[in-house]
Predicted model as a PDB file, atoms N, CA, C, CB and O in Angstrom, pLDDT in the B-factor column:
MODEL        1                                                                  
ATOM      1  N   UNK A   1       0.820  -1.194   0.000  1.00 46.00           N  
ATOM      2  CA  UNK A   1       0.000   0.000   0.000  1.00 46.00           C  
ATOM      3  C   UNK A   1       0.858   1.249   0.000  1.00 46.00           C  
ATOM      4  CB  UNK A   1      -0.930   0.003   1.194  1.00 46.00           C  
ATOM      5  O   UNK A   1       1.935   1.308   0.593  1.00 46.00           O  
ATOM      6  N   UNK A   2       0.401   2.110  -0.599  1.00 46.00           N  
ATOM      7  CA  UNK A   2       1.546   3.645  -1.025  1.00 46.00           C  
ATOM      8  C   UNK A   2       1.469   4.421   0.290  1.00 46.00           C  
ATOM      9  CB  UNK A   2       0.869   4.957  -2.564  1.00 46.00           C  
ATOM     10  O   UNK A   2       2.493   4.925   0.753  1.00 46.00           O  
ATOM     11  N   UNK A   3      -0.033   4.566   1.076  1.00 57.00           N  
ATOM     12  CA  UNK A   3      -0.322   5.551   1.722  1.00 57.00           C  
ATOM     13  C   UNK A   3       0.945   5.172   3.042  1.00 57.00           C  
ATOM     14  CB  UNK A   3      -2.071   5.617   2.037  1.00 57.00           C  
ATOM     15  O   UNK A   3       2.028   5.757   3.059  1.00 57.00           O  
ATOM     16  N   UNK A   4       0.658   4.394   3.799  1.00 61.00           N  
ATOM     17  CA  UNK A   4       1.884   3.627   4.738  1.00 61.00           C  
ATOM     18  C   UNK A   4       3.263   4.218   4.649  1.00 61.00           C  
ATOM     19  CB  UNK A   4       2.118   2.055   4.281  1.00 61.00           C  
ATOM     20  O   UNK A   4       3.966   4.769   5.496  1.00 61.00           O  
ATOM     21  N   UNK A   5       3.450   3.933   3.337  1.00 68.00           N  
ATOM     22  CA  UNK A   5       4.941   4.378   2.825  1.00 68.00           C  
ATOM     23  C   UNK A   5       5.170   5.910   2.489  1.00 68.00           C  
ATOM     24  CB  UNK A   5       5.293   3.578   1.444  1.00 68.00           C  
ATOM     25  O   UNK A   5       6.298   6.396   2.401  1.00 68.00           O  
ATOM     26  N   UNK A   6       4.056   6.592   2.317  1.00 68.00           N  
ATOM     27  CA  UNK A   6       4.040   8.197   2.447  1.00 68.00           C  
ATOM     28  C   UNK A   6       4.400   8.695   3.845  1.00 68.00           C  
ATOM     29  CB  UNK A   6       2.566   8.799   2.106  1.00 68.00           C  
ATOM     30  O   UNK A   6       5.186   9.641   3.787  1.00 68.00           O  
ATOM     31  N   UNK A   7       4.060   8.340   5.074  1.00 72.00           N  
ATOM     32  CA  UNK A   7       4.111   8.707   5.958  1.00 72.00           C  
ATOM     33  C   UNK A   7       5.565   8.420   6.498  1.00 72.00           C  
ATOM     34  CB  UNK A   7       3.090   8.338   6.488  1.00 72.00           C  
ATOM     35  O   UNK A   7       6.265   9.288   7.019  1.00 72.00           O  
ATOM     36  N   UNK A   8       5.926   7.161   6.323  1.00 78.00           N  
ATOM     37  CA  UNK A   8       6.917   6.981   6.549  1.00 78.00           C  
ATOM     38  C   UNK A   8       8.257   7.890   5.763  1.00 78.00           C  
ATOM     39  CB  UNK A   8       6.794   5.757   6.436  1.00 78.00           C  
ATOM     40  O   UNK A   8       9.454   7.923   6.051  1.00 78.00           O  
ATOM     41  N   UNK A   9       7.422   8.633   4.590  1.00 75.00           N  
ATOM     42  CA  UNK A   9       9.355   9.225   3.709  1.00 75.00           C  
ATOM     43  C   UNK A   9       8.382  10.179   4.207  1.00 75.00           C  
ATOM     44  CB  UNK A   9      10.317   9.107   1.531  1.00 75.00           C  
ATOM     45  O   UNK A   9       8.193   9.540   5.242  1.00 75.00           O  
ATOM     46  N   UNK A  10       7.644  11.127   4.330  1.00 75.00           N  
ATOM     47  CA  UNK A  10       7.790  12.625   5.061  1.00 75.00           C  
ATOM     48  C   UNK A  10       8.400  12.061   6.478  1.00 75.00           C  
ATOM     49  CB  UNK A  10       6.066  13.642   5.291  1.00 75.00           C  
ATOM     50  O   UNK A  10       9.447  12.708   6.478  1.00 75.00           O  
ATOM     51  N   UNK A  11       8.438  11.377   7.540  1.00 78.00           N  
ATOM     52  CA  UNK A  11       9.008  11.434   8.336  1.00 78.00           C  
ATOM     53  C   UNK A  11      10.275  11.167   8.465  1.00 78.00           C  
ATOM     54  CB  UNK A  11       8.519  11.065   8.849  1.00 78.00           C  
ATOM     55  O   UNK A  11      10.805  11.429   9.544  1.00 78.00           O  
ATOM     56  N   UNK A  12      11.159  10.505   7.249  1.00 80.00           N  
ATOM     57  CA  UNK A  12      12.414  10.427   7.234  1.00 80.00           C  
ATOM     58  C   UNK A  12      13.286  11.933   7.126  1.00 80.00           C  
ATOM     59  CB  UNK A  12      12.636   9.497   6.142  1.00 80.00           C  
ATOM     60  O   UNK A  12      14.398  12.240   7.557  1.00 80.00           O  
ATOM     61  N   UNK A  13      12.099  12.836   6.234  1.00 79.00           N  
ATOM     62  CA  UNK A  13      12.589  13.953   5.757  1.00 79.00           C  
ATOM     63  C   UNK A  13      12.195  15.376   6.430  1.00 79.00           C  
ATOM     64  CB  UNK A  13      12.245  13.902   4.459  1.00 79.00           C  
ATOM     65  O   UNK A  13      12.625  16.452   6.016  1.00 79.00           O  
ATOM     66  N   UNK A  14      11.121  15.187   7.769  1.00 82.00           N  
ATOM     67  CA  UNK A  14      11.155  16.452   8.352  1.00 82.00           C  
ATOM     68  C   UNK A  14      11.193  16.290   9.731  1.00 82.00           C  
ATOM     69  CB  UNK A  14      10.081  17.272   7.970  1.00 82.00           C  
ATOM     70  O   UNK A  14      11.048  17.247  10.492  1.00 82.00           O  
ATOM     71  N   UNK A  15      11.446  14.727  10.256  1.00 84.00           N  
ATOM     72  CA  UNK A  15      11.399  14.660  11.206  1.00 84.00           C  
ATOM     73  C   UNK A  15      12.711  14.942  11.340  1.00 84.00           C  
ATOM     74  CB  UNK A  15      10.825  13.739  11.630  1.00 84.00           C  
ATOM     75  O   UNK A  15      13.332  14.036  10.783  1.00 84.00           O  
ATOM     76  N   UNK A  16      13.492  15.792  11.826  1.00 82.00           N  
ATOM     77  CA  UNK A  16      14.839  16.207  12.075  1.00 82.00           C  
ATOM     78  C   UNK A  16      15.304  15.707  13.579  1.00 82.00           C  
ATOM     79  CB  UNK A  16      14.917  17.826  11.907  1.00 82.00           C  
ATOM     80  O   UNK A  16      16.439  15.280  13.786  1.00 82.00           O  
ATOM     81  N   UNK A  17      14.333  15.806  14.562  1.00 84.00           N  
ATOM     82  CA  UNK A  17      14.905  15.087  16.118  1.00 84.00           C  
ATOM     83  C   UNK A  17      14.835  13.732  16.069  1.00 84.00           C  
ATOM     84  CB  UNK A  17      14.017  15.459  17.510  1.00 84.00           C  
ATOM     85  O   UNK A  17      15.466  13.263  17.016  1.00 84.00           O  
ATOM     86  N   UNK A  18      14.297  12.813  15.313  1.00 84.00           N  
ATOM     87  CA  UNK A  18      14.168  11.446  15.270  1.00 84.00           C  
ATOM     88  C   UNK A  18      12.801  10.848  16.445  1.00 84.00           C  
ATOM     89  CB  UNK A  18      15.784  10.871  15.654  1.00 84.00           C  
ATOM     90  O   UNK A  18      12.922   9.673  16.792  1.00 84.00           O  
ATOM     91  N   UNK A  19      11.948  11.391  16.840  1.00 85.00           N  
ATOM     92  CA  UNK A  19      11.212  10.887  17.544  1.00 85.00           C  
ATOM     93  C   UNK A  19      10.032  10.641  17.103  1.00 85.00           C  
ATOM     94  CB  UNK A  19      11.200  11.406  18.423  1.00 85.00           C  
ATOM     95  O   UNK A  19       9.129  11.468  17.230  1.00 85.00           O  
ATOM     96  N   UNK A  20       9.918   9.873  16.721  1.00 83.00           N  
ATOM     97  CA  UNK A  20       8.342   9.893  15.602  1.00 83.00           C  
ATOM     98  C   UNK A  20       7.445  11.175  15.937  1.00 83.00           C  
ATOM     99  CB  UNK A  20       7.091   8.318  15.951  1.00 83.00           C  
ATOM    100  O   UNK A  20       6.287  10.879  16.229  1.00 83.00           O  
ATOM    101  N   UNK A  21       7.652  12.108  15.949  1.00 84.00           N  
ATOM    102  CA  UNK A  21       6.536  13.102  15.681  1.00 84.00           C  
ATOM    103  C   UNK A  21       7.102  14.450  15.147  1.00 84.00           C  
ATOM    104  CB  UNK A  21       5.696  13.375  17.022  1.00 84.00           C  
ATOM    105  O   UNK A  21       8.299  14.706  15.278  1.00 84.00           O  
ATOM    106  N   UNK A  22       6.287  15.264  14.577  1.00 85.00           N  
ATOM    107  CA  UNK A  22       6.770  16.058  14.125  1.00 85.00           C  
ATOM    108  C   UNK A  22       6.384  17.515  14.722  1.00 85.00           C  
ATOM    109  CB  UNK A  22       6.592  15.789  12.956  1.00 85.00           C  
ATOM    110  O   UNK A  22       5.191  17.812  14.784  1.00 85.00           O  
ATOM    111  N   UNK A  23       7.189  18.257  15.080  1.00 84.00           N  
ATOM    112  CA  UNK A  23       6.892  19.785  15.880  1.00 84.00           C  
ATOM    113  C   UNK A  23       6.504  20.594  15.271  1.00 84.00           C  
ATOM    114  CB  UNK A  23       7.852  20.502  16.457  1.00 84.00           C  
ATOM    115  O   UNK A  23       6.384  20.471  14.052  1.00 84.00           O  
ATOM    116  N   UNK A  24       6.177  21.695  15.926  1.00 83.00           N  
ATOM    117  CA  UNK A  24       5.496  22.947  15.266  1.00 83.00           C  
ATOM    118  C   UNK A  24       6.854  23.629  13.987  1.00 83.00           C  
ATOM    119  CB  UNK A  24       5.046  24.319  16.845  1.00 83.00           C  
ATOM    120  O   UNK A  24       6.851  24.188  12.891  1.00 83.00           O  
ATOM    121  N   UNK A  25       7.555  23.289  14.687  1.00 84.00           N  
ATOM    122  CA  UNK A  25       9.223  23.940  14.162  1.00 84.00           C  
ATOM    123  C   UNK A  25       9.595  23.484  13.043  1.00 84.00           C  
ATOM    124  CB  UNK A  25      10.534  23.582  15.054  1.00 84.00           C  
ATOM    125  O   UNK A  25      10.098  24.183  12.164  1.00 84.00           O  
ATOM    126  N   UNK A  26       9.380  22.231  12.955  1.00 84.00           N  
ATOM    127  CA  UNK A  26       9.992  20.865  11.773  1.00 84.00           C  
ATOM    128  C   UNK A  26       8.261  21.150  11.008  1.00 84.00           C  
ATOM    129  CB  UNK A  26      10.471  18.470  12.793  1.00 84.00           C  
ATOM    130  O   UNK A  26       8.617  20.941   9.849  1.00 84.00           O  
ATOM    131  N   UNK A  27       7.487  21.309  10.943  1.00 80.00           N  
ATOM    132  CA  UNK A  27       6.349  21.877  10.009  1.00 80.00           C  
ATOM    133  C   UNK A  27       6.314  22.907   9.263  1.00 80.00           C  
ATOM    134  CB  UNK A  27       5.408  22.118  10.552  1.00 80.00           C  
ATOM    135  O   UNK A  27       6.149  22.955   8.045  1.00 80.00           O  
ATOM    136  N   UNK A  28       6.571  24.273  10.474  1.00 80.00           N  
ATOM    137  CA  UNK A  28       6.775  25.212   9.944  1.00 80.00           C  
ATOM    138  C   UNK A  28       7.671  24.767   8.643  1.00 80.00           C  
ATOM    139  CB  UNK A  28       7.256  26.108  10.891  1.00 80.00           C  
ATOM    140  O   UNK A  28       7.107  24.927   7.561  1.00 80.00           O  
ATOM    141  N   UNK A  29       9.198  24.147   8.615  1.00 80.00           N  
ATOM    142  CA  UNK A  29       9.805  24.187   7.835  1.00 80.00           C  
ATOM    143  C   UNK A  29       9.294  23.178   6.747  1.00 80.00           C  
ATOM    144  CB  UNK A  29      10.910  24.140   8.324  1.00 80.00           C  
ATOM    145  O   UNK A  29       9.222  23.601   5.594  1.00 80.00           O  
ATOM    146  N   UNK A  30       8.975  22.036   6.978  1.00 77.00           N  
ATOM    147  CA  UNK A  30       8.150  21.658   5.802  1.00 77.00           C  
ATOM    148  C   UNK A  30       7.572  22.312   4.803  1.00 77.00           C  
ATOM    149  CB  UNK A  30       7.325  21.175   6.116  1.00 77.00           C  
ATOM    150  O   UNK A  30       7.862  22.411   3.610  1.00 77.00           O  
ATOM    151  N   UNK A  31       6.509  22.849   5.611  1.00 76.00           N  
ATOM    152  CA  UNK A  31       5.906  23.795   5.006  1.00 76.00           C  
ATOM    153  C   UNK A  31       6.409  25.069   3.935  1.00 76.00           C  
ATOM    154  CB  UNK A  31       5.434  24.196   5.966  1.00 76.00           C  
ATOM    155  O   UNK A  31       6.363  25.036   2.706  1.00 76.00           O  
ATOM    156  N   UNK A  32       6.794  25.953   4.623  1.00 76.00           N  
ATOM    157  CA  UNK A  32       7.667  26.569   3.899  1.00 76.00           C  
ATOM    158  C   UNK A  32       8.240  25.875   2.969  1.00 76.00           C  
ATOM    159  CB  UNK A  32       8.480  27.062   4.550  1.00 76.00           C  
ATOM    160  O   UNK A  32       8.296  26.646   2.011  1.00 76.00           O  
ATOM    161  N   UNK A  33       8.832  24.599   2.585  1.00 71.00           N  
ATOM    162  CA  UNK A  33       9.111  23.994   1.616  1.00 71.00           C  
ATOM    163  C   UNK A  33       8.178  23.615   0.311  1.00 71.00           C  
ATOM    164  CB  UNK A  33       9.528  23.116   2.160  1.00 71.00           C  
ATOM    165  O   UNK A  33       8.393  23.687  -0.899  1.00 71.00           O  
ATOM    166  N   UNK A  34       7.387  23.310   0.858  1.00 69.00           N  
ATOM    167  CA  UNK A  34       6.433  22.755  -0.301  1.00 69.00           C  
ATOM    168  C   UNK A  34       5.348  23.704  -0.791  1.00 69.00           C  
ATOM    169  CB  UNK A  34       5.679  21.466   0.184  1.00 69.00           C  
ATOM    170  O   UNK A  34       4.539  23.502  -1.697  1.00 69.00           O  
ATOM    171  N   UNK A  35       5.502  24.899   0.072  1.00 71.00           N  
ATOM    172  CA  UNK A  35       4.510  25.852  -0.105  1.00 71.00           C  
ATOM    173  C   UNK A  35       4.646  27.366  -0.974  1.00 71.00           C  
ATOM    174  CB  UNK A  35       4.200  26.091   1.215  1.00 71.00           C  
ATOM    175  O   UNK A  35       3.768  28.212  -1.148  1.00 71.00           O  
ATOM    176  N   UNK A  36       6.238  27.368  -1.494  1.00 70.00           N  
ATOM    177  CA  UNK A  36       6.827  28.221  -1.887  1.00 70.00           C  
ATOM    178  C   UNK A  36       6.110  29.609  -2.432  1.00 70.00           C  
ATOM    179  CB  UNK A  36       7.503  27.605  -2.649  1.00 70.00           C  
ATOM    180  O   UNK A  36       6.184  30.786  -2.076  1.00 70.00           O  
ATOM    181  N   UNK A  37       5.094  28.635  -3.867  1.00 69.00           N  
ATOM    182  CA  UNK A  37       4.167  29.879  -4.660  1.00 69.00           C  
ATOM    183  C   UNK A  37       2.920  30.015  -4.118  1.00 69.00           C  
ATOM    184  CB  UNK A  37       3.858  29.644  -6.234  1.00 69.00           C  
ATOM    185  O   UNK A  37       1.924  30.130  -4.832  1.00 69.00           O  
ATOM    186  N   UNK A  38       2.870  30.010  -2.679  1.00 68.00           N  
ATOM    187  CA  UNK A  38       1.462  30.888  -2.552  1.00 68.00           C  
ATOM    188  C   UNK A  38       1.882  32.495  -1.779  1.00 68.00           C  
ATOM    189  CB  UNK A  38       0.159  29.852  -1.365  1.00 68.00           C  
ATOM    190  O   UNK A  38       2.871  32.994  -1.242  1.00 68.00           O  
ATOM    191  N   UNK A  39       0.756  32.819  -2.042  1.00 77.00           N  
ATOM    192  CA  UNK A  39       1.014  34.458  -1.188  1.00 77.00           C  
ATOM    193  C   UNK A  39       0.964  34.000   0.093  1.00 77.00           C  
ATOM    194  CB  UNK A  39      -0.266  35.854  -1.374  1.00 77.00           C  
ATOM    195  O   UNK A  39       0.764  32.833   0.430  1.00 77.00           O  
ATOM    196  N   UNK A  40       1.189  35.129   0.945  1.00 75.00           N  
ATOM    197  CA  UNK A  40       1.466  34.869   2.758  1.00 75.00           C  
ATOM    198  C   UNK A  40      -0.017  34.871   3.207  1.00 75.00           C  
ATOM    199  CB  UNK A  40       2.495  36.359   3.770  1.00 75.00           C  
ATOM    200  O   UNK A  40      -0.230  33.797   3.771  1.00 75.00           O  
ATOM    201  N   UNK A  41      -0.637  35.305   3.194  1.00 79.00           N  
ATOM    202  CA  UNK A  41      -1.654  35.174   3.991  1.00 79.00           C  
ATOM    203  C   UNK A  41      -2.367  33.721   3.055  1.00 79.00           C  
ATOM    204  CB  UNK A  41      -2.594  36.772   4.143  1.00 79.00           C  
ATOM    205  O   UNK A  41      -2.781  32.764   3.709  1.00 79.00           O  
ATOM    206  N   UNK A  42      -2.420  33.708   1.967  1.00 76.00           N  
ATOM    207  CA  UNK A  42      -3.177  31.835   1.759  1.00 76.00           C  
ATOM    208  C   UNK A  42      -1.838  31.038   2.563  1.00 76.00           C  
ATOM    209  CB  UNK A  42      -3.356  31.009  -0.608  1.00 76.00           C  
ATOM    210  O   UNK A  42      -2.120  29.952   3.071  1.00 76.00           O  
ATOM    211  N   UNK A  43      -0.783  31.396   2.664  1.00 72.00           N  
ATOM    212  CA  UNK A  43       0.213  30.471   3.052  1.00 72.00           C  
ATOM    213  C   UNK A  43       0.108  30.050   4.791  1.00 72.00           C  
ATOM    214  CB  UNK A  43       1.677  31.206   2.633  1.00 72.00           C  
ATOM    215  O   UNK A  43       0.712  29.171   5.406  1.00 72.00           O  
ATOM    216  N   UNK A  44      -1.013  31.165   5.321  1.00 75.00           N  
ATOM    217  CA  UNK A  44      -1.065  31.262   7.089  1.00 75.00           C  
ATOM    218  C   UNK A  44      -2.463  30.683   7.174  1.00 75.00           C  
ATOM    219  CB  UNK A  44      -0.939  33.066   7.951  1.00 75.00           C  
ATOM    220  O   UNK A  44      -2.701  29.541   7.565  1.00 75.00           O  
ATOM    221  N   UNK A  45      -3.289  31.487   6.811  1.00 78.00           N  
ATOM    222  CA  UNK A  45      -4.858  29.992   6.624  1.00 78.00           C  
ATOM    223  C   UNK A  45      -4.283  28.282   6.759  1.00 78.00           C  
ATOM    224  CB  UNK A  45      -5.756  30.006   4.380  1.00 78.00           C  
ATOM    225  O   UNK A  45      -4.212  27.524   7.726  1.00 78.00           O  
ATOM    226  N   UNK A  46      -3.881  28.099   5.096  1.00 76.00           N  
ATOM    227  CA  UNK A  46      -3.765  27.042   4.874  1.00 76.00           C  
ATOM    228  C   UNK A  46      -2.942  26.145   5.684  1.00 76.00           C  
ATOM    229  CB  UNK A  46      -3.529  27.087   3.863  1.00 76.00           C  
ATOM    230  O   UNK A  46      -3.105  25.007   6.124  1.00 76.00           O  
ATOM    231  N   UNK A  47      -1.828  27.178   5.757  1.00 77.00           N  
ATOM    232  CA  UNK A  47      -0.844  26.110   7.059  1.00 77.00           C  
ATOM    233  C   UNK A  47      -1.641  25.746   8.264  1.00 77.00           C  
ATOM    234  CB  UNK A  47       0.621  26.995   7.853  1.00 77.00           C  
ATOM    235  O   UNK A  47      -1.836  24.540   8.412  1.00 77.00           O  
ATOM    236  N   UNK A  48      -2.388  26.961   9.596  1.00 82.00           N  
ATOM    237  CA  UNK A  48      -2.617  25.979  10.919  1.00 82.00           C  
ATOM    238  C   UNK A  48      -4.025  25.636  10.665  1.00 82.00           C  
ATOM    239  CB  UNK A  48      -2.395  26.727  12.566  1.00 82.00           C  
ATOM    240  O   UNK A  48      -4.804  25.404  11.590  1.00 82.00           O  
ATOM    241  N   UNK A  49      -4.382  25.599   9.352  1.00 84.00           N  
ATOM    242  CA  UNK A  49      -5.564  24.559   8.784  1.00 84.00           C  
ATOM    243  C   UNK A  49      -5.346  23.220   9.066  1.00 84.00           C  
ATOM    244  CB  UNK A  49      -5.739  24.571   7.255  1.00 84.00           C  
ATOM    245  O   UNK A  49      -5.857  22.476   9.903  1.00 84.00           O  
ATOM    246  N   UNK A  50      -4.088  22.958   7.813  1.00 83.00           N  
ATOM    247  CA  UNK A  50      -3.441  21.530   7.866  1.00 83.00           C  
ATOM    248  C   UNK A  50      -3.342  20.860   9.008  1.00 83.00           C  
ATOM    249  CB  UNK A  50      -2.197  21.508   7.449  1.00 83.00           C  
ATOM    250  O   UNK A  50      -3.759  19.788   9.447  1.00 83.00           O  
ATOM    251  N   UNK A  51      -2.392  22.153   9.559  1.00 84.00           N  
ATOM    252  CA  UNK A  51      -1.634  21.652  11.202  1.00 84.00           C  
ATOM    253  C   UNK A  51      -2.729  20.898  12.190  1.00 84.00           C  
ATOM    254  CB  UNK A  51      -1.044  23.260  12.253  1.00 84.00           C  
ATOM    255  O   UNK A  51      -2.613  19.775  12.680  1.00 84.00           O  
ATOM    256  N   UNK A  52      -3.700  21.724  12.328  1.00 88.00           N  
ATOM    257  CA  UNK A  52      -5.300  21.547  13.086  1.00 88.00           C  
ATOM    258  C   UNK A  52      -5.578  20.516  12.673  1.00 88.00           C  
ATOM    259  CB  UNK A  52      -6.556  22.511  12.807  1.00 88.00           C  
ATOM    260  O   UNK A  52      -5.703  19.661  13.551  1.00 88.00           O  
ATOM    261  N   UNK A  53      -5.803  20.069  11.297  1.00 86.00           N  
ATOM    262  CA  UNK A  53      -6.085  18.561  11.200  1.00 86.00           C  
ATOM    263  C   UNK A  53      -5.603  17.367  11.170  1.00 86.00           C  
ATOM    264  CB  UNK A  53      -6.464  18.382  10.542  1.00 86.00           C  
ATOM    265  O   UNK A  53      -6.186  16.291  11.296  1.00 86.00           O  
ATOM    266  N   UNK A  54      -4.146  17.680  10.938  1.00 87.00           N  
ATOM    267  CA  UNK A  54      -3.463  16.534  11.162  1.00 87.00           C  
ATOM    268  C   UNK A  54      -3.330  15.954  12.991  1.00 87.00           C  
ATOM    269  CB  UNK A  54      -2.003  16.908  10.442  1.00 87.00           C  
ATOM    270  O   UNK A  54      -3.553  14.885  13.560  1.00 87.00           O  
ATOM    271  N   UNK A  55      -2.848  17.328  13.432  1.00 91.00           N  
ATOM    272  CA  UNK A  55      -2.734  16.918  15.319  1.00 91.00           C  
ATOM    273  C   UNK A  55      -3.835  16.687  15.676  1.00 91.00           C  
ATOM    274  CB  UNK A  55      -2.242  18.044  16.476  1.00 91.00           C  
ATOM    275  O   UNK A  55      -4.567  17.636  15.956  1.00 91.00           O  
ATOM    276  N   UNK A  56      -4.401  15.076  15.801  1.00 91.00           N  
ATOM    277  CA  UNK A  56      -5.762  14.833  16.070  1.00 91.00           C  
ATOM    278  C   UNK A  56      -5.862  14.611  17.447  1.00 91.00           C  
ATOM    279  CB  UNK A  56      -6.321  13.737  15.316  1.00 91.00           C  
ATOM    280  O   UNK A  56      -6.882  14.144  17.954  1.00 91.00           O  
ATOM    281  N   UNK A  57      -4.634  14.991  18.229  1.00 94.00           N  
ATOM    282  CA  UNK A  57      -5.240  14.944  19.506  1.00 94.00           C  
ATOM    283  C   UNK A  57      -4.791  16.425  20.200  1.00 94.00           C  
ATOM    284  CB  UNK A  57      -4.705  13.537  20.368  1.00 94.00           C  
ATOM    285  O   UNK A  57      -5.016  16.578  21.401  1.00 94.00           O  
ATOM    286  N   UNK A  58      -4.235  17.372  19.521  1.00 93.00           N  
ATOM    287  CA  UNK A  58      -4.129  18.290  20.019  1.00 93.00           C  
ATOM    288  C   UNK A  58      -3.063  18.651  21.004  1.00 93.00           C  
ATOM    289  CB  UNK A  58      -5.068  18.368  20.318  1.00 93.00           C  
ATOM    290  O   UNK A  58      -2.940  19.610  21.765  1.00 93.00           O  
ATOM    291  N   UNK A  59      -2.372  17.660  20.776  1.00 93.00           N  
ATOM    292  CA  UNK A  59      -0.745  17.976  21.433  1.00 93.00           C  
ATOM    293  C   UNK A  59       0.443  19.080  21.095  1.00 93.00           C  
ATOM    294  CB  UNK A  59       0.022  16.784  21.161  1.00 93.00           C  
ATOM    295  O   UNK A  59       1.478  19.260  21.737  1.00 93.00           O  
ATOM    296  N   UNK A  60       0.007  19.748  19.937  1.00 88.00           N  
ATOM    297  CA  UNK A  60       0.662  20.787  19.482  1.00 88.00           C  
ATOM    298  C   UNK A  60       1.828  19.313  18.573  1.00 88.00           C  
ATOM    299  CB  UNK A  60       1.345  22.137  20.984  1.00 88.00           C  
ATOM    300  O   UNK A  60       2.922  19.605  18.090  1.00 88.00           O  
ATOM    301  N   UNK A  61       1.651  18.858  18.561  1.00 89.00           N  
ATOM    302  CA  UNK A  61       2.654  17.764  17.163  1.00 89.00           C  
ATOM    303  C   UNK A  61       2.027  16.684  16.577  1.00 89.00           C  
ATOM    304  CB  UNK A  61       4.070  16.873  17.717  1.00 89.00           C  
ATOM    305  O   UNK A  61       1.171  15.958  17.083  1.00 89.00           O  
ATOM    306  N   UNK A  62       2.521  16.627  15.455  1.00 87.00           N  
ATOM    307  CA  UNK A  62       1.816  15.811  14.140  1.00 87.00           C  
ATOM    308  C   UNK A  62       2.761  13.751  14.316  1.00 87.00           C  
ATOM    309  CB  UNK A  62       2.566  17.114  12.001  1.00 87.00           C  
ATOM    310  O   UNK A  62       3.673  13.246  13.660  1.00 87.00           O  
ATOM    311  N   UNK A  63       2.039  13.275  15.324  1.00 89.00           N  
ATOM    312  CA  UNK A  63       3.003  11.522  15.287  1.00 89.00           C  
ATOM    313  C   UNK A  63       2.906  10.748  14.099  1.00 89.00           C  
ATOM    314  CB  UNK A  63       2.407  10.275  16.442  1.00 89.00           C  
ATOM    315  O   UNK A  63       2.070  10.921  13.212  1.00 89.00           O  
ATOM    316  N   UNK A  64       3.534  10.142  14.117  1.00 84.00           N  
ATOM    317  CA  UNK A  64       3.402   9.349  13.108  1.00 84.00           C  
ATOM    318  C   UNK A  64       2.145   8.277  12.828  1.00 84.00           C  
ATOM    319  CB  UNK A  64       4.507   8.761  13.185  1.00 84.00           C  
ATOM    320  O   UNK A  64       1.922   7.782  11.723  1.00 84.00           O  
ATOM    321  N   UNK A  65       1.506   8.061  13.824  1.00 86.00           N  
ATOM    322  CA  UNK A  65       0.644   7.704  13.753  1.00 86.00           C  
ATOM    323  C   UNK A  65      -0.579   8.184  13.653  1.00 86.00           C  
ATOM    324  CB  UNK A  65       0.776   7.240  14.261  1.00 86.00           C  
ATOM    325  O   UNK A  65      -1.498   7.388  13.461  1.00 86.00           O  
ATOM    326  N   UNK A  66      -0.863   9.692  13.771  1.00 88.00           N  
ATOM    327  CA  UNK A  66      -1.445  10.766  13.161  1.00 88.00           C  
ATOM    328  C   UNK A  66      -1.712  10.954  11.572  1.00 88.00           C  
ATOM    329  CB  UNK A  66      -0.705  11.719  13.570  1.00 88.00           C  
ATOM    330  O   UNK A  66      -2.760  11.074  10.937  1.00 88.00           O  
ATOM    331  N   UNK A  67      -0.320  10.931  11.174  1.00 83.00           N  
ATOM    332  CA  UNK A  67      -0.088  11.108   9.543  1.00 83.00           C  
ATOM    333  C   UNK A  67      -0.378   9.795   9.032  1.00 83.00           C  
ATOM    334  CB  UNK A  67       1.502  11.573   9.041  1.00 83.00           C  
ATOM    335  O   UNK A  67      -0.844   9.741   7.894  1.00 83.00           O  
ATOM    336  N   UNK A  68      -0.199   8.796   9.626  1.00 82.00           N  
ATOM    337  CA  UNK A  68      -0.942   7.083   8.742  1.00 82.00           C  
ATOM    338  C   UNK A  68      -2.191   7.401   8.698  1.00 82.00           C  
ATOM    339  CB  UNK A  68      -0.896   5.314   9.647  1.00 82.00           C  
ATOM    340  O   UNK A  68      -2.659   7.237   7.572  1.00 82.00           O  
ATOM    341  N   UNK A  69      -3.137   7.902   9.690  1.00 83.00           N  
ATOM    342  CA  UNK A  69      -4.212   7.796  10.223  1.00 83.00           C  
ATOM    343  C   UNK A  69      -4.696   8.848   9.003  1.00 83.00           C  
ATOM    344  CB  UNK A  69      -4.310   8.081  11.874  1.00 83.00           C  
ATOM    345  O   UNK A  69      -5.784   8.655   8.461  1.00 83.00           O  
ATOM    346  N   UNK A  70      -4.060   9.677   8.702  1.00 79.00           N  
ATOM    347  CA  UNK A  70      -4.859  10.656   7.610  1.00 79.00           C  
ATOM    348  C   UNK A  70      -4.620  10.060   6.074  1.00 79.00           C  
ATOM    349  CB  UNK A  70      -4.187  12.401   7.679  1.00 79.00           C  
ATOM    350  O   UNK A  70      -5.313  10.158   5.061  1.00 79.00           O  
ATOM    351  N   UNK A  71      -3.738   9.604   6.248  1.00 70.00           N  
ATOM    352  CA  UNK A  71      -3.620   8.866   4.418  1.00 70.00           C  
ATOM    353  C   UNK A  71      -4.209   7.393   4.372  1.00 70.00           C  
ATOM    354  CB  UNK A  71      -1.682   8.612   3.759  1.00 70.00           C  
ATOM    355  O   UNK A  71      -4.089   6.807   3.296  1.00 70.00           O  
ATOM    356  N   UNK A  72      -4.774   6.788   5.322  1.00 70.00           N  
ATOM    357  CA  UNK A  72      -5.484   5.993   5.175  1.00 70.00           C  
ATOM    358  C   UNK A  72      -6.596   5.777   4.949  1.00 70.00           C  
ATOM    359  CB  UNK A  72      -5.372   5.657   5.639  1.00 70.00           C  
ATOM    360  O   UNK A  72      -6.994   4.615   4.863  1.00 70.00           O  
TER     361      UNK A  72                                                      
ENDMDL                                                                          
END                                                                             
C-alpha cells in the first residue's frame, strides 16, 4: 500500500529530532518547503488549517501515527 509508505518518507525527511513526531518547528519548515508559490496570507490559513487537522489529539505535534491515520 503507497499511503503507509508516504508517511513513513515525510518522516524520514522532516522529522529532524528522530522521535516519531513532528513539531510545530519541523512543520513550519516543511511547510515553507512545499509551499513556496502561494502568497502569505493563503500560506497562514492554509498552514494551521493543515496543522489543526493533522494533530488529532491536540498535542501541538503531528506523530506518526497521526499522519498514517490521515492517508489511510
Amino acid at each position: 500500500r503507497l499511503m503507509p509508505f508516504m508517511a513513513d518518507f515525510v518522516f524520514k525527511i522532516f522529522d529532524k529530532t528522530g522521535n516519531n513526531s513532528i513539531n510545530f518547528t519541523e512543520y513550519l519548515k516543511a511547510y515553507a518547503f512545499i509551499s513556496k508559490d502561494r502568497n502569505r496570507e493563503e500560506k497562514l490559513i492554509h498552514f494551521n488549517r493543515v496543522f489543526d487537522v493533522l494533530d488529532l489529539d491536540k498535542d501541538k505535534k503531528i506523530s506518526k501515527r497521526e499522519l498514517q491515520n490521515y492517508f489511510d
